[in-house]
C-alpha positions as CSV (number, residue, x, y, z in Angstrom):
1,X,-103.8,9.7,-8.3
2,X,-106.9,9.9,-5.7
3,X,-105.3,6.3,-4.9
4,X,-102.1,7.4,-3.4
5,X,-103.6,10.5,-2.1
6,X,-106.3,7.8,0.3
7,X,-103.1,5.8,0.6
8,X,-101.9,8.8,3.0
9,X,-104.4,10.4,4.5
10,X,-105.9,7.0,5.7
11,X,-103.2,6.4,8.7
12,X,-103.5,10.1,9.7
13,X,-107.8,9.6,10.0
14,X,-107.1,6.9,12.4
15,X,-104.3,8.3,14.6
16,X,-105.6,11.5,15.2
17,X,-109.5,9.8,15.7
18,X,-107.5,7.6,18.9
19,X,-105.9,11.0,19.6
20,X,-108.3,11.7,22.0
21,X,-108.7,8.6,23.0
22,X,-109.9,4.9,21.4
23,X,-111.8,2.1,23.6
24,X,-110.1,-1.1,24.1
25,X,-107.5,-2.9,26.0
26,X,-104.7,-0.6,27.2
27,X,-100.9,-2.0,26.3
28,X,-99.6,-3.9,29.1
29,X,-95.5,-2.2,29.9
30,X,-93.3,-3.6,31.9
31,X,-92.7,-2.3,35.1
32,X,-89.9,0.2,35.7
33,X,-86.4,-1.1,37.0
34,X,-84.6,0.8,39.6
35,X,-82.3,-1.3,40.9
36,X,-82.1,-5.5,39.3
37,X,-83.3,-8.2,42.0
38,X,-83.9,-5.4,44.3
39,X,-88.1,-4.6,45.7
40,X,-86.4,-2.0,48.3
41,X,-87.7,0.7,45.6
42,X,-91.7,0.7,46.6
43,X,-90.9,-0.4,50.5
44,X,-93.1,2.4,52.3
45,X,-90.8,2.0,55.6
46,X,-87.0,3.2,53.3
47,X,-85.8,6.3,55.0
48,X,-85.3,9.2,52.5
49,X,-81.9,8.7,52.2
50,X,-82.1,5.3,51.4
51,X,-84.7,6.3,48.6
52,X,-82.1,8.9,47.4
53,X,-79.3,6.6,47.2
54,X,-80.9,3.2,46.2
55,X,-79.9,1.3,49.2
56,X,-80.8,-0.3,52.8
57,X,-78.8,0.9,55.7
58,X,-77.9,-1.5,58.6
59,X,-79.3,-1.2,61.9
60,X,-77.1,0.1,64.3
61,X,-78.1,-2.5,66.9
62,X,-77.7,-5.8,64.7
63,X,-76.2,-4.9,62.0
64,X,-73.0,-6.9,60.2
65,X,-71.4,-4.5,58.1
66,X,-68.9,-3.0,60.7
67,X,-67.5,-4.8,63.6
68,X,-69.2,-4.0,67.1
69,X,-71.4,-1.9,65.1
70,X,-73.8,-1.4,68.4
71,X,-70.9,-0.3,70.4
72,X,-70.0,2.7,68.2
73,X,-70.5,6.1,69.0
74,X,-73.7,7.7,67.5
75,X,-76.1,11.2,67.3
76,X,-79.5,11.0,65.9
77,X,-79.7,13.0,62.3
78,X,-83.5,14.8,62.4
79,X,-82.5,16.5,59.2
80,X,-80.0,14.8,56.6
81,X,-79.2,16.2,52.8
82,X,-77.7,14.2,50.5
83,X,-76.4,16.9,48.8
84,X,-75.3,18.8,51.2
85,X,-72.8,16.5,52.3
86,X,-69.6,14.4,51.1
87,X,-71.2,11.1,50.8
88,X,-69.3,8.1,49.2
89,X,-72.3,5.3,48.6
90,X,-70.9,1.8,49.3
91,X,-72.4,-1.4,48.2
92,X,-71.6,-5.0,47.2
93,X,-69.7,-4.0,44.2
94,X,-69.0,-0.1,43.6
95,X,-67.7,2.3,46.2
96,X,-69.2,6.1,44.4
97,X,-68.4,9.3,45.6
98,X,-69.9,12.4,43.4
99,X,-68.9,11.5,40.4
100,X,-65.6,9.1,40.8
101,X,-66.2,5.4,41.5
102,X,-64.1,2.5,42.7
103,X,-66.2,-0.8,40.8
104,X,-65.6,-5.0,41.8
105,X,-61.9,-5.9,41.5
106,X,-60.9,-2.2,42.3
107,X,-62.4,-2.7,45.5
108,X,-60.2,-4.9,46.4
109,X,-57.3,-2.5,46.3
110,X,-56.1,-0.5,48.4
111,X,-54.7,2.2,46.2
112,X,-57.4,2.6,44.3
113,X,-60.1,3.5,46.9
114,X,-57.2,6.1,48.3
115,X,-57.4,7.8,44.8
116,X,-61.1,7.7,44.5
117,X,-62.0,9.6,47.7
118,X,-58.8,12.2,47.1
119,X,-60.0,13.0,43.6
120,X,-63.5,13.3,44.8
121,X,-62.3,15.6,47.7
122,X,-60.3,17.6,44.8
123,X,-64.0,17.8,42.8
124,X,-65.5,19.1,46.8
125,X,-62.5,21.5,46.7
126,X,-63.6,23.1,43.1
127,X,-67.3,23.1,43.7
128,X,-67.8,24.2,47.2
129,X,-64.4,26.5,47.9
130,X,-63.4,24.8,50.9
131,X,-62.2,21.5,52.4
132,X,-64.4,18.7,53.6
133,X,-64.2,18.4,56.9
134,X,-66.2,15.0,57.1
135,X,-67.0,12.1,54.7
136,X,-70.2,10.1,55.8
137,X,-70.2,6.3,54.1
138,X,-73.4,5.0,53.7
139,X,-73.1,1.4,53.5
140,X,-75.5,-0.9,52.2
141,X,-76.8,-3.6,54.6
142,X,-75.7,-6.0,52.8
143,X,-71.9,-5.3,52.2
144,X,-69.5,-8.0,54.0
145,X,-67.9,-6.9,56.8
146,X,-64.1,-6.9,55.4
147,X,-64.9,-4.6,53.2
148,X,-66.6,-1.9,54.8
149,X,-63.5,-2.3,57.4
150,X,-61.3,-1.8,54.2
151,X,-63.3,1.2,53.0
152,X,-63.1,2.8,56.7
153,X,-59.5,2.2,57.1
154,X,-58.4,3.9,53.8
155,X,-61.1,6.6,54.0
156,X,-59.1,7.2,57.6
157,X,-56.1,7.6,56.3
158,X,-57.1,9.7,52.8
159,X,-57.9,13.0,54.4
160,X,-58.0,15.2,56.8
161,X,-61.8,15.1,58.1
162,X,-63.9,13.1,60.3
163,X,-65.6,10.0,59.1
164,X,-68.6,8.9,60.2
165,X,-71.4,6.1,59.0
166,X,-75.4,6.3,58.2
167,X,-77.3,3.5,59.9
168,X,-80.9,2.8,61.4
169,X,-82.1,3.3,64.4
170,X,-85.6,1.6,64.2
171,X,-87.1,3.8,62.0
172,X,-84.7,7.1,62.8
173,X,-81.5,8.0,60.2
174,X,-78.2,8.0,63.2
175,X,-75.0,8.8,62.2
176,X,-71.9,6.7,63.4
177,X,-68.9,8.0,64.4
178,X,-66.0,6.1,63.1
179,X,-63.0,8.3,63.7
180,X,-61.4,6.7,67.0
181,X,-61.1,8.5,69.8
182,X,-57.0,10.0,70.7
183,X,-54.9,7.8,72.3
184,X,-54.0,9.9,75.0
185,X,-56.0,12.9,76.5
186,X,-54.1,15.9,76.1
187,X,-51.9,17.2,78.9
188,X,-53.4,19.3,81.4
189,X,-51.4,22.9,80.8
190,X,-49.6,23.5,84.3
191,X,-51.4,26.9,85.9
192,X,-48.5,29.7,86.2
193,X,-47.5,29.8,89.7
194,X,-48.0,32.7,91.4
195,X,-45.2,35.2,93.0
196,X,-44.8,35.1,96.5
197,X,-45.3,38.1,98.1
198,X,-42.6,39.2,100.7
């Protein structure tokens, strides 16, 4: 019997005597993974967005993922929230948008990015109580240039807002404007002539 009772209390002795701390070599654990073949994670110069979203945005001067990129329209953004705005994150294989996403071959269609930003625009709808009047894409440097042209095409044609692009500027956050400008001014409103006087 005093056996099986030593037989217990023998593990507990030495787990609560390291409890406060034993001497010796500490385990070595593998480091954490945020984002497979990717050291963008610890890179001291990422913006804040890109450290929210887990990507690297593509300078607006030399950058590859839109054509002309350095031509486009842009403001500088001192102050940008994630989630304070209707962002669908694009990279090499998934296009995400709140909680909907449009992953590899479905990328390749059309269609099925048109229902992934209108059923995320639905989710906007519930949540906030009013319509989104701009998506912002941010793009991942590395996303060919066909397909961010496919993504901005569609996104064009899903809703009724404004869509713009995040990109670098140096070291600043700049939003691009990819909503092209009207074809025509609009018509200057003739001025009522005045009466004559007699």
């Amino acid at each position: 019997m005093r056996l099986v009772h030593l037989k217990f209390v023998a593990p507990l002795l030495v787990f609560s005597a390291c409890g406060k701390g034993c001497s010796g070599p500490s385990p070595d654990l593998p480091p954490a993974v945020t984002d497979a073949g990717s050291g963008r994670a610890i890179d001291p110069n990422r913006l804040p967005v890109e450290r929210a979203l887990d990507l690297q945005l593509a300078d607006r001067r030399g950058g590859t993922i839109l054509p002309a990129m350095h031509m486009l329209p842009y403001r500088r953004l001192t102050d940008f929230d994630v989630t304070k705005n209707l962002v669908a994150r694009l990279d090499e294989h998934a296009l995400r948008i709140l909680e909907r996403e449009a992953r590899d071959e479905r990328l390749e269609s059309e269609d099925a990015i048109t229902t992934t930003l209108r059923m995320a625009a639905q989710d906007y709808r519930e949540r906030a109580g009013l319509e989104p009047n701009r998506l912002v894409l941010a793009v991942d440097a590395r996303v060919p240039m066909d397909l961010t042209s496919r993504v901005r095409k569609v996104a064009l044609k899903a809703g009724q807002w404004r869509v713009v692009a995040l990109a670098r500027d140096g070291d600043q956050l700049v939003e691009l404007s990819l909503t092209p400008p009207p074809d025509h001014r609009p018509a200057d409103v003739p001025s009522t002539p005045t009466p004559a006087t007699p």
